[in-house]
N, C-alpha and C positions, 0 to 999 in steps of 0.2 A: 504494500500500500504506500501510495505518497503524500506528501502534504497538500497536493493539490485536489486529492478525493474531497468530497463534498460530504459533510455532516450531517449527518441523520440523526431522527430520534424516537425514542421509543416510548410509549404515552402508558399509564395505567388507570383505566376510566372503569366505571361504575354507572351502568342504565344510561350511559353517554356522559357523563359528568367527569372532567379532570381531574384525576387525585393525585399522580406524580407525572414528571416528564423526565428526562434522561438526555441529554445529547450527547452524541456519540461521534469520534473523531479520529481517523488515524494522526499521530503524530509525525513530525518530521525526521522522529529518528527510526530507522525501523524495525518494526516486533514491537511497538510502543502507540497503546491506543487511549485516547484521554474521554473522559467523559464529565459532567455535569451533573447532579443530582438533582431533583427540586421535588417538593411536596409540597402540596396544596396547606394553607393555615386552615386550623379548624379540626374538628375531628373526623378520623378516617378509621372503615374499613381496617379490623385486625388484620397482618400479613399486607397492605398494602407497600408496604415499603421492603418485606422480603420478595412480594410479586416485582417490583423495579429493580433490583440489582440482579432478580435472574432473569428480567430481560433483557438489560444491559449484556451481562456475560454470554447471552445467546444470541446475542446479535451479529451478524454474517463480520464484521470487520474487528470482532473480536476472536474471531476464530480462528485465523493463523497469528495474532501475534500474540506475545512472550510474556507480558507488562499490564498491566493496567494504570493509569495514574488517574483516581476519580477524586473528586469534589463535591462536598455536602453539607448541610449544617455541623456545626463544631457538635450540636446536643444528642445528635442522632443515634443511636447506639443501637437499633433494629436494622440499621446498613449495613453498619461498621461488624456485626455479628455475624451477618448472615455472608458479607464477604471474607472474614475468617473462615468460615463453612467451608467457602466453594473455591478458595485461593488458596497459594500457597508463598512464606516468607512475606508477610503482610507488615508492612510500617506506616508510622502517621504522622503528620504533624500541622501545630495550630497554623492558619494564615485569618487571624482577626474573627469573625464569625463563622468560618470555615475550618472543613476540617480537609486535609489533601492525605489522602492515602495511596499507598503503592502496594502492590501487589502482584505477585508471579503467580499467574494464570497455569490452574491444572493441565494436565494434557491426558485424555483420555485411556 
């Protein structure tokens, strides 16, 4: 993949209602795919926020590379869990109200 692929994103709705979105990126290094977290304010759907990060990780441009480097609220810890789950060698650190984590993507 190269940095000039176009970003996609992957949405988690309810009866058509927006509860998270995801954008999705290859990076410019390669095996290195960056994403965006977001959820909706308010309350949500239990598992809405493990349904976004497995479809981040299932997403076609996540699939051949190595890396993940995602972005989310700093408070979130139903992300931050459920991408320990499904990764592997997982690190984090604060940027202000965010939180950036890394993570080396299982391989089947």
């Amino acid at each position: 993949m190269t940095r000039s692929d176009v970003p996609s994103s992957v949405r988690v709705e309810d009866d058509g209602k927006l509860l998270a979105e995801a954008d999705v990126c290859p990076d410019a290094e390669p095996g290195v795919v960056r994403s965006a977290l977001h959820v909706e304010a308010g309350h949500l759907p239990p598992g809405t926020r493990t349904r976004l990060v497995d479809a981040v990780l299932e997403h076609p441009a996540v699939e051949g590379a190595e890396k993940l480097v995602a972005s989310m609220p700093i408070s979130d810890s139903e992300m931050l869990g459920r991408l320990r789950e499904r990764t592997d060698e997982l690190g984090t650190r604060a940027a202000g109200a965010t939180k950036i984590v890394e993570a080396r993507i299982e391989k089947p």
